[in-house]
N, CA, C and O atoms as a GROMACS GRO file, in nm:
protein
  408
    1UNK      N    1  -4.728  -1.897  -1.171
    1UNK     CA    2  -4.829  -1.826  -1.246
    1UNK      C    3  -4.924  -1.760  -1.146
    1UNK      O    4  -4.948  -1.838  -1.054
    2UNK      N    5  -4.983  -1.647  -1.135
    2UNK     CA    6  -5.048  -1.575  -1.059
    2UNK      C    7  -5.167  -1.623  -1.106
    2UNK      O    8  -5.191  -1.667  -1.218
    3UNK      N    9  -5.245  -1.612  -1.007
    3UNK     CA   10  -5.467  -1.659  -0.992
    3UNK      C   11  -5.490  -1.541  -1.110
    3UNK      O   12  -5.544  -1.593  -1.208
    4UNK      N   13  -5.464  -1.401  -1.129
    4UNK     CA   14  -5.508  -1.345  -1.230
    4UNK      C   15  -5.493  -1.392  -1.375
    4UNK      O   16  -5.582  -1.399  -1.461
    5UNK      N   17  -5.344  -1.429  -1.388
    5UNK     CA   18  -5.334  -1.521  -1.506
    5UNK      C   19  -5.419  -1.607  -1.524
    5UNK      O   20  -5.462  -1.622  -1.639
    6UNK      N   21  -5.476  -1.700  -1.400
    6UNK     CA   22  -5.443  -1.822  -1.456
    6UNK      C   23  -5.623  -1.823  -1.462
    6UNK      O   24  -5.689  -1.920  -1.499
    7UNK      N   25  -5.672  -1.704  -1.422
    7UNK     CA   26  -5.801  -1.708  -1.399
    7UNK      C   27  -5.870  -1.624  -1.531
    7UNK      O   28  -5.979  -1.669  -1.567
    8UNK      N   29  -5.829  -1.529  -1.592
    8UNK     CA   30  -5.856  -1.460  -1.721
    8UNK      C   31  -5.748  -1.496  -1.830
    8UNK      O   32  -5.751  -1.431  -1.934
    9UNK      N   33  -5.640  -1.608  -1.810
    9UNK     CA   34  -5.556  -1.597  -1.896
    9UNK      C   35  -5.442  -1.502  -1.980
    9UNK      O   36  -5.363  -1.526  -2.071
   10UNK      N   37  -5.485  -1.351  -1.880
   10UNK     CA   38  -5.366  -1.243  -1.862
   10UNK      C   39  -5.316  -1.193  -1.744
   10UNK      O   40  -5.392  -1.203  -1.647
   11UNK      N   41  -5.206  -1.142  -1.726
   11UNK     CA   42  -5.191  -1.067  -1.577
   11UNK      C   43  -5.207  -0.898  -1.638
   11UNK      O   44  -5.239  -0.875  -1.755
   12UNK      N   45  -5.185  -0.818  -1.565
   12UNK     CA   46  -5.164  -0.704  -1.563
   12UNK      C   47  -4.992  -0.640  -1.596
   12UNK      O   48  -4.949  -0.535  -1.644
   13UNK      N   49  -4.939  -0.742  -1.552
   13UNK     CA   50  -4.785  -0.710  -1.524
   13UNK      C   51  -4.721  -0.847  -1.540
   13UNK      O   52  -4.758  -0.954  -1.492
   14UNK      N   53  -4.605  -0.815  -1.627
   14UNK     CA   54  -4.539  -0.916  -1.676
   14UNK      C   55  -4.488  -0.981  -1.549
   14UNK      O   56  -4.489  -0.911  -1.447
   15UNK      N   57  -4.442  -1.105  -1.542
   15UNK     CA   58  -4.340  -1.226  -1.440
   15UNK      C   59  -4.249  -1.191  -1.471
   15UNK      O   60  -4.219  -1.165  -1.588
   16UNK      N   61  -4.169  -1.180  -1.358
   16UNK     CA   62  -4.030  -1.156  -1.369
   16UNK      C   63  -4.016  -1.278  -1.325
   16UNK      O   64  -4.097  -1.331  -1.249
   17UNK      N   65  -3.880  -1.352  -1.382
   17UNK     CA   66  -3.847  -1.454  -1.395
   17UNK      C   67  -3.699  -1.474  -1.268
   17UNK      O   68  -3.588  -1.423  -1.275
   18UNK      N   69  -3.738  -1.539  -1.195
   18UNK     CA   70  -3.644  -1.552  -1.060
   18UNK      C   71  -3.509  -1.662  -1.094
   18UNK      O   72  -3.524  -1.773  -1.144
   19UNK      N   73  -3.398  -1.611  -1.062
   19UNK     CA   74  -3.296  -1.657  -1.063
   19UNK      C   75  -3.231  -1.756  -0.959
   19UNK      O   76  -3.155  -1.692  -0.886
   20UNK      N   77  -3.234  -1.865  -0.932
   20UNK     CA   78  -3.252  -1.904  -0.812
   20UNK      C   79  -3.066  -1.990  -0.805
   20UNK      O   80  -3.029  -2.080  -0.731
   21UNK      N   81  -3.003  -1.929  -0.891
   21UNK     CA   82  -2.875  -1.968  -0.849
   21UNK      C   83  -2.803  -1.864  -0.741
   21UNK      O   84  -2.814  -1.743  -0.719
   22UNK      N   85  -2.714  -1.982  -0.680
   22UNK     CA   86  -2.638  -1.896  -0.531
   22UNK      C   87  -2.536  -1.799  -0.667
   22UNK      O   88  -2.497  -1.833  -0.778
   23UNK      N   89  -2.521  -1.654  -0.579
   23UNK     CA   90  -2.404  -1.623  -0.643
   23UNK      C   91  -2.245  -1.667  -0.608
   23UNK      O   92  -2.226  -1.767  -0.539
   24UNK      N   93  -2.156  -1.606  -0.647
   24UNK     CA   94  -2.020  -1.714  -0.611
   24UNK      C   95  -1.919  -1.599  -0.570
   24UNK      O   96  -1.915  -1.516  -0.661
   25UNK      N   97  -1.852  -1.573  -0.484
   25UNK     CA   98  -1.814  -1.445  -0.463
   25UNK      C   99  -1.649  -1.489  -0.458
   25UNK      O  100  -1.567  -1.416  -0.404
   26UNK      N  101  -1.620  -1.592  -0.508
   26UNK     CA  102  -1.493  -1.626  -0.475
   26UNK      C  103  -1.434  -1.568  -0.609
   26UNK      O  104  -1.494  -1.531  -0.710
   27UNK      N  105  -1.276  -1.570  -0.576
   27UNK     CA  106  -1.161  -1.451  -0.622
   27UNK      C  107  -1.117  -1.530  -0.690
   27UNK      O  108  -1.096  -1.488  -0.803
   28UNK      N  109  -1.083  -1.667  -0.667
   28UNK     CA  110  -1.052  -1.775  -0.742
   28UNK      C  111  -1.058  -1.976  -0.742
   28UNK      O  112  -1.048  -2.044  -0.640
   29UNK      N  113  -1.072  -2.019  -0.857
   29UNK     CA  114  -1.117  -2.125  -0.823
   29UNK      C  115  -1.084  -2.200  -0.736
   29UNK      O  116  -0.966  -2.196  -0.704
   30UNK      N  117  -1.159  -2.279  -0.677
   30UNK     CA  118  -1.168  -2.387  -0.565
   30UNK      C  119  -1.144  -2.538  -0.603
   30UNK      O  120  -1.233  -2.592  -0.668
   31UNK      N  121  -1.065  -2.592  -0.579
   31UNK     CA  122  -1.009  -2.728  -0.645
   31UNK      C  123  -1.051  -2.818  -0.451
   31UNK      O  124  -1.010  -2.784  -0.340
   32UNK      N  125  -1.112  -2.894  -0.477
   32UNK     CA  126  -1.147  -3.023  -0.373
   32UNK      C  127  -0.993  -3.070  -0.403
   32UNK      O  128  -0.926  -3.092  -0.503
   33UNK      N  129  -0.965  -3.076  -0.203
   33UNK     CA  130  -0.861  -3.144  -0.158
   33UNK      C  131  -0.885  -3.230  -0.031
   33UNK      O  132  -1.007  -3.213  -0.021
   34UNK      N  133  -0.856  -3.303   0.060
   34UNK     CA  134  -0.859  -3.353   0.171
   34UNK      C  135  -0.726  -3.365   0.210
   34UNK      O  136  -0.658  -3.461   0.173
   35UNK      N  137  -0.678  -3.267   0.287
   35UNK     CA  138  -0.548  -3.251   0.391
   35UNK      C  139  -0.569  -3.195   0.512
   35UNK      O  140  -0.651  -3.104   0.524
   36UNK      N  141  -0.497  -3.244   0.619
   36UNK     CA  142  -0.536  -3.175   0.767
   36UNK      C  143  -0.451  -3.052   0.754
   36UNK      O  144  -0.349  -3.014   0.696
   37UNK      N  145  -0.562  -2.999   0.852
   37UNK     CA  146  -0.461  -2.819   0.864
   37UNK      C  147  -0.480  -2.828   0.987
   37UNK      O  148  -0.590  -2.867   1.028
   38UNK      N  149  -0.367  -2.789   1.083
   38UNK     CA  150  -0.326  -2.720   1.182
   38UNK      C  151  -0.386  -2.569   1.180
   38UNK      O  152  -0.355  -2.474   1.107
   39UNK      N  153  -0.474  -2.579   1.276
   39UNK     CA  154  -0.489  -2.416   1.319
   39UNK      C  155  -0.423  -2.357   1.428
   39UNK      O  156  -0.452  -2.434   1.519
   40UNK      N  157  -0.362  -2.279   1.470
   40UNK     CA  158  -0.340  -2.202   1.582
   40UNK      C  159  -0.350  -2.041   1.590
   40UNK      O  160  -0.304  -1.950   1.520
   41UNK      N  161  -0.423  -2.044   1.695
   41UNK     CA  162  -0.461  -1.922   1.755
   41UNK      C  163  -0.375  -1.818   1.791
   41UNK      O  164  -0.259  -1.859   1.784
   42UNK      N  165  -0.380  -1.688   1.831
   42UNK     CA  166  -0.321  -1.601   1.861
   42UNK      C  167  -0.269  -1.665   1.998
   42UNK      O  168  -0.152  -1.701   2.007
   43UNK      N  169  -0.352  -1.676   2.094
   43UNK     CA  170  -0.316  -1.747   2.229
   43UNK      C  171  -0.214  -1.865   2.229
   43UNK      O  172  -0.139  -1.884   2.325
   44UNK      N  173  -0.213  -1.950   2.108
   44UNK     CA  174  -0.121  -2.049   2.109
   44UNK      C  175  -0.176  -2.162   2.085
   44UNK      O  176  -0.125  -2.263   2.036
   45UNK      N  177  -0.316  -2.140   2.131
   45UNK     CA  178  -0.409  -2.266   2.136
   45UNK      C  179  -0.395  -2.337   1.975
   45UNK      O  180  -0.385  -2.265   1.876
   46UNK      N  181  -0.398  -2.470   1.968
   46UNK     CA  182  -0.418  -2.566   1.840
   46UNK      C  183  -0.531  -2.624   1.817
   46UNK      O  184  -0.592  -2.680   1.909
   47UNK      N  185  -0.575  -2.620   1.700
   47UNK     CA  186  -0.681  -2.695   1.652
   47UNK      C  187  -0.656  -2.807   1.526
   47UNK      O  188  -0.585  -2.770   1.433
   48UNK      N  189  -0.692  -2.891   1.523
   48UNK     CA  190  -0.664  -2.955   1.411
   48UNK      C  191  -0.838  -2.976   1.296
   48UNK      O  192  -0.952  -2.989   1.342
   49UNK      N  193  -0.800  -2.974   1.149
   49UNK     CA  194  -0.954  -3.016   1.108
   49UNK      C  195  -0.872  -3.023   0.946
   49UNK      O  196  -0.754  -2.994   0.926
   50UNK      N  197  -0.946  -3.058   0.870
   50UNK     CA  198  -0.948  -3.087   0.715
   50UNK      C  199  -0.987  -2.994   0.604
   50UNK      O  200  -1.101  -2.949   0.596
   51UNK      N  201  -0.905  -2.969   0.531
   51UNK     CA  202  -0.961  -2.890   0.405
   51UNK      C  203  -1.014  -2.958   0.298
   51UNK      O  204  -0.973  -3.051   0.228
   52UNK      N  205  -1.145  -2.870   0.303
   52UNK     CA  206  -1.177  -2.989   0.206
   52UNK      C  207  -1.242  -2.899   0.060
   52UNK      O  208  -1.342  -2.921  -0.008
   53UNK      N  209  -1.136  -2.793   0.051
   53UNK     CA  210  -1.150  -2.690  -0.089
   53UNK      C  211  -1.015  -2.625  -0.048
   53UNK      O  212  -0.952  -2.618   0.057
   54UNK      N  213  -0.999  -2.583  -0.163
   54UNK     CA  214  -0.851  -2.455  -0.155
   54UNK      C  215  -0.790  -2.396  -0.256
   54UNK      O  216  -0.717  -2.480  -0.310
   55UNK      N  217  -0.783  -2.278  -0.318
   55UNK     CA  218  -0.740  -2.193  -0.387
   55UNK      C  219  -0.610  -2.100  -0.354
   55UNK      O  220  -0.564  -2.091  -0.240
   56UNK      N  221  -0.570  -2.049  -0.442
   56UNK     CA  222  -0.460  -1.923  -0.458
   56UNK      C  223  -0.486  -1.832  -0.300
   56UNK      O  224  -0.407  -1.789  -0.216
   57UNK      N  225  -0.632  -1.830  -0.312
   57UNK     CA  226  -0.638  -1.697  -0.223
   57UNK      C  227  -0.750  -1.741  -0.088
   57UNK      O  228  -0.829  -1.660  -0.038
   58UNK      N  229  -0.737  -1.873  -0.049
   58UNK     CA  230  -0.854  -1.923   0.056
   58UNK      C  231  -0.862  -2.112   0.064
   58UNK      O  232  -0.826  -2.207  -0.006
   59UNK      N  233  -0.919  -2.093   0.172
   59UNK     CA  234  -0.950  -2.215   0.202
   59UNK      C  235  -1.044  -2.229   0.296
   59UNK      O  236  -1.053  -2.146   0.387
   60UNK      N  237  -1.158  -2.374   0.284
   60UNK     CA  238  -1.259  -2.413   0.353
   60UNK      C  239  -1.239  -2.570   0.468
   60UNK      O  240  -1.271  -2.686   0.441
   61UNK      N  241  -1.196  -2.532   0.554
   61UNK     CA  242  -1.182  -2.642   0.658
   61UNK      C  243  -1.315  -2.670   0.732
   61UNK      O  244  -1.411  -2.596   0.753
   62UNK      N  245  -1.292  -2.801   0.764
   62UNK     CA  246  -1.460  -2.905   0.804
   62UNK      C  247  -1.393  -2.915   0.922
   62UNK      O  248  -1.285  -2.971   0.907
   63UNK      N  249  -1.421  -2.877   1.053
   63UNK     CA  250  -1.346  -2.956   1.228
   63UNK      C  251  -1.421  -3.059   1.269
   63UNK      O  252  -1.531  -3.107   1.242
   64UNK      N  253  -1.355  -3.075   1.322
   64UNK     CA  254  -1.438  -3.249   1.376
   64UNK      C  255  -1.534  -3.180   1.527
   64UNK      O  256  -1.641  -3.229   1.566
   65UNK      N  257  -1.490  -3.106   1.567
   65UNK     CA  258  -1.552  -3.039   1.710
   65UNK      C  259  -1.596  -2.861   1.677
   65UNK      O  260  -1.528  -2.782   1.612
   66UNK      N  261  -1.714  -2.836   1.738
   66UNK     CA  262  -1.746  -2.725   1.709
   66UNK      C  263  -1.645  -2.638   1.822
   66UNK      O  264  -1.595  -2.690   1.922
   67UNK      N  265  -1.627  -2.482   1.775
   67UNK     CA  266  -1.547  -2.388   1.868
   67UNK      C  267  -1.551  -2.299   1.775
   67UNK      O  268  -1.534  -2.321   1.656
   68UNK      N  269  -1.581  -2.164   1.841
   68UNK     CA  270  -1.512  -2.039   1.802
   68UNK      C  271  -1.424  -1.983   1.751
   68UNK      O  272  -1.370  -1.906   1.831
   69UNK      N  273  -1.365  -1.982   1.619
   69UNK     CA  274  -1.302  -1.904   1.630
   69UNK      C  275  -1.239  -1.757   1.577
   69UNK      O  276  -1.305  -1.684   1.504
   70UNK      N  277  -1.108  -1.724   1.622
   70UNK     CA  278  -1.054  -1.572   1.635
   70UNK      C  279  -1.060  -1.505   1.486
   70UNK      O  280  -1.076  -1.578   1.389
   71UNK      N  281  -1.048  -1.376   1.473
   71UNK     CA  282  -1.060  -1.332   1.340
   71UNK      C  283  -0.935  -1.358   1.242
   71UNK      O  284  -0.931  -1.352   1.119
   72UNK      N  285  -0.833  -1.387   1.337
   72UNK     CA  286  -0.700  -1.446   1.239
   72UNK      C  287  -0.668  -1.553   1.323
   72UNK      O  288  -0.698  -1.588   1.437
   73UNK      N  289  -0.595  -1.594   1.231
   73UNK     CA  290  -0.480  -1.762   1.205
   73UNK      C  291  -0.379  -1.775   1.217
   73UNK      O  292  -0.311  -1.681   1.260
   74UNK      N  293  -0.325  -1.890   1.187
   74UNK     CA  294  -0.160  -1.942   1.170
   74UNK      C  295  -0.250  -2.057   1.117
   74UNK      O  296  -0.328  -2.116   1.192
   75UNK      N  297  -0.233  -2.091   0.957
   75UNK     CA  298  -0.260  -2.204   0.900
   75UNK      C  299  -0.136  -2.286   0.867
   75UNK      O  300  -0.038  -2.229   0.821
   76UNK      N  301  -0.137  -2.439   0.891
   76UNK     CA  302  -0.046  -2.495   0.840
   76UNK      C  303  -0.095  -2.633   0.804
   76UNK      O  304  -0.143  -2.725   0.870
   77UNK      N  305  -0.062  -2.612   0.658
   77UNK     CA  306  -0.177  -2.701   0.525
   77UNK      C  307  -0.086  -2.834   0.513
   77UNK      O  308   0.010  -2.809   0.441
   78UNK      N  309  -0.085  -3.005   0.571
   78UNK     CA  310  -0.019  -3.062   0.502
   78UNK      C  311   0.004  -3.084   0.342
   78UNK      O  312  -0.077  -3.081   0.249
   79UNK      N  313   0.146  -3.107   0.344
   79UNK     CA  314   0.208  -3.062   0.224
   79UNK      C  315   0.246  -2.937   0.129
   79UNK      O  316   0.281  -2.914   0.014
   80UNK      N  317   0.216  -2.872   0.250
   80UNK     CA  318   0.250  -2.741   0.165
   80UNK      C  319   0.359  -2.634   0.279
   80UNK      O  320   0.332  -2.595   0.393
   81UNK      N  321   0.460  -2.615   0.212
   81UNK     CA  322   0.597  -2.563   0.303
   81UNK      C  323   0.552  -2.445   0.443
   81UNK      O  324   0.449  -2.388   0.409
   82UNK      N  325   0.581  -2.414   0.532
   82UNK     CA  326   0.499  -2.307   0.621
   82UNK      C  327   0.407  -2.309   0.611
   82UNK      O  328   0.326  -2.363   0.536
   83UNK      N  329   0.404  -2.185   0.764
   83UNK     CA  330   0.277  -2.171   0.771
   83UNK      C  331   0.200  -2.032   0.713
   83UNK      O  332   0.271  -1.935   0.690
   84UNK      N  333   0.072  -2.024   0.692
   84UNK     CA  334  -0.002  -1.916   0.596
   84UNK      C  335  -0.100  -1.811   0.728
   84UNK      O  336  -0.164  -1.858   0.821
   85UNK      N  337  -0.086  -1.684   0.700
   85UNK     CA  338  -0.214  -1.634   0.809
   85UNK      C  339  -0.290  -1.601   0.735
   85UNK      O  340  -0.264  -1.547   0.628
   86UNK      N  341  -0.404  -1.626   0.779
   86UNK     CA  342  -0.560  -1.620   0.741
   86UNK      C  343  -0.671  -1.552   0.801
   86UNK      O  344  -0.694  -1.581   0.918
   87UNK      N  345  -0.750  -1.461   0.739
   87UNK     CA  346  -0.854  -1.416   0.788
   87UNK      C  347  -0.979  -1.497   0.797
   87UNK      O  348  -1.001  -1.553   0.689
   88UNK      N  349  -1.076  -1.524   0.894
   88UNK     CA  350  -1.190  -1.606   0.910
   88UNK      C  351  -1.277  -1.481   0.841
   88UNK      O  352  -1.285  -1.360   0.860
   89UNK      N  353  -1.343  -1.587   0.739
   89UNK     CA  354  -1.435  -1.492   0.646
   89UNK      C  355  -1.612  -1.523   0.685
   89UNK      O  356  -1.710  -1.451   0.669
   90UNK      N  357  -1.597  -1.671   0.746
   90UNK     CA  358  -1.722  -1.745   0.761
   90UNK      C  359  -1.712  -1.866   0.826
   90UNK      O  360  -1.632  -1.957   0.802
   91UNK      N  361  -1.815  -1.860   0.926
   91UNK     CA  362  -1.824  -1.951   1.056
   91UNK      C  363  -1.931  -2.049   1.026
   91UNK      O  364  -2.044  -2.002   1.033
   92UNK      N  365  -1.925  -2.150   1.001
   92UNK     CA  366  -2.044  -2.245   1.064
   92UNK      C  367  -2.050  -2.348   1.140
   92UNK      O  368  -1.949  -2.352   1.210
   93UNK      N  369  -2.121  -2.432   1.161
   93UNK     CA  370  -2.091  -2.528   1.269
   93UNK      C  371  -2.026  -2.579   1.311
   93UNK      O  372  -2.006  -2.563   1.431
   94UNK      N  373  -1.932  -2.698   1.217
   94UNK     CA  374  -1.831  -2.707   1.153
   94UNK      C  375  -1.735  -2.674   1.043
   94UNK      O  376  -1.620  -2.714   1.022
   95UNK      N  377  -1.798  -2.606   0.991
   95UNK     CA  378  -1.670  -2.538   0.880
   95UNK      C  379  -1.659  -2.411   0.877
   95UNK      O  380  -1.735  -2.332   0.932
   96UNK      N  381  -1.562  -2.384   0.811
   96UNK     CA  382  -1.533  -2.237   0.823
   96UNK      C  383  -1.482  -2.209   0.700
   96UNK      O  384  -1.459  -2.308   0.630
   97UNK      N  385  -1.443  -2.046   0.628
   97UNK     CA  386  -1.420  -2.021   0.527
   97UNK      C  387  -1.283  -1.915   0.609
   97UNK      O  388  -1.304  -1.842   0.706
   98UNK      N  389  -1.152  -1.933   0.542
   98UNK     CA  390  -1.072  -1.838   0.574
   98UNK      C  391  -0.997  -1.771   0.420
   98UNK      O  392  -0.984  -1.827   0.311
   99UNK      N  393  -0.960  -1.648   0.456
   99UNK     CA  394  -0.882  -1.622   0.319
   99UNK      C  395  -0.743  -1.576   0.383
   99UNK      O  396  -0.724  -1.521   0.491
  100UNK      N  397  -0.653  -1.615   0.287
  100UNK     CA  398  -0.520  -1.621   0.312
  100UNK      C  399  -0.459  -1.448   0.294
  100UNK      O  400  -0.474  -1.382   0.191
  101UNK      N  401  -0.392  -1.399   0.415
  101UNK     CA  402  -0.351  -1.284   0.399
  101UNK      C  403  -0.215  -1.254   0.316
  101UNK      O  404  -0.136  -1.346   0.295
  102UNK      N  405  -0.194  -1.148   0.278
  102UNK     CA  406  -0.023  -1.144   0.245
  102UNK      C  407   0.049  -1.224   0.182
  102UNK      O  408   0.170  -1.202   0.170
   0.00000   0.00000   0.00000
């Protein structure tokens, strides 16, 4: 409530009313899983870490060690046949957001 309101009991200009939910930009739903994924790099290099979300079109892995990484993948999801390439959509400390190409 604004000091003008709250001080004459009107404002001048209506409150706009703030929306304070995140928006959701995902393509499709996200089902909680816990399986290790194999990452490997263009270079060859391996990483290992956990998914711990995954959809049709993406997945969110947690690493146990922070590192950089490349703008594409070689994902390989236990239990699920081959491997998938992936674009890195979002970096954070430990987790990352990739979406599955092709």
């Amino acid at each position: 409530m604004s000091f003008l309101k709250k001080l004459i009991g009107r404002s001048s200009e209506p409150e706009a009313e703030v929306d304070n939910e995140p928006v959701d930009y995902r393509r499709a739903r996200r089902d909680g899983t816990y399986k290790v994924v194999t990452v490997t790099y263009p270079t060859g290099y391996v990483r290992k870490g956990v998914a711990v979300d995954i959809s049709d079109t993406g997945v969110r892995v947690r690493f146990f060690q922070r590192g950089e990484l490349p703008s594409r993948v070689e994902l390989k999801i236990d239990g699920q046949s081959g491997k998938r390439t992936a674009d890195v959509v979002w970096q954070e400390t430990h987790d990352a957001g990739f979406k599955f190409v092709g």
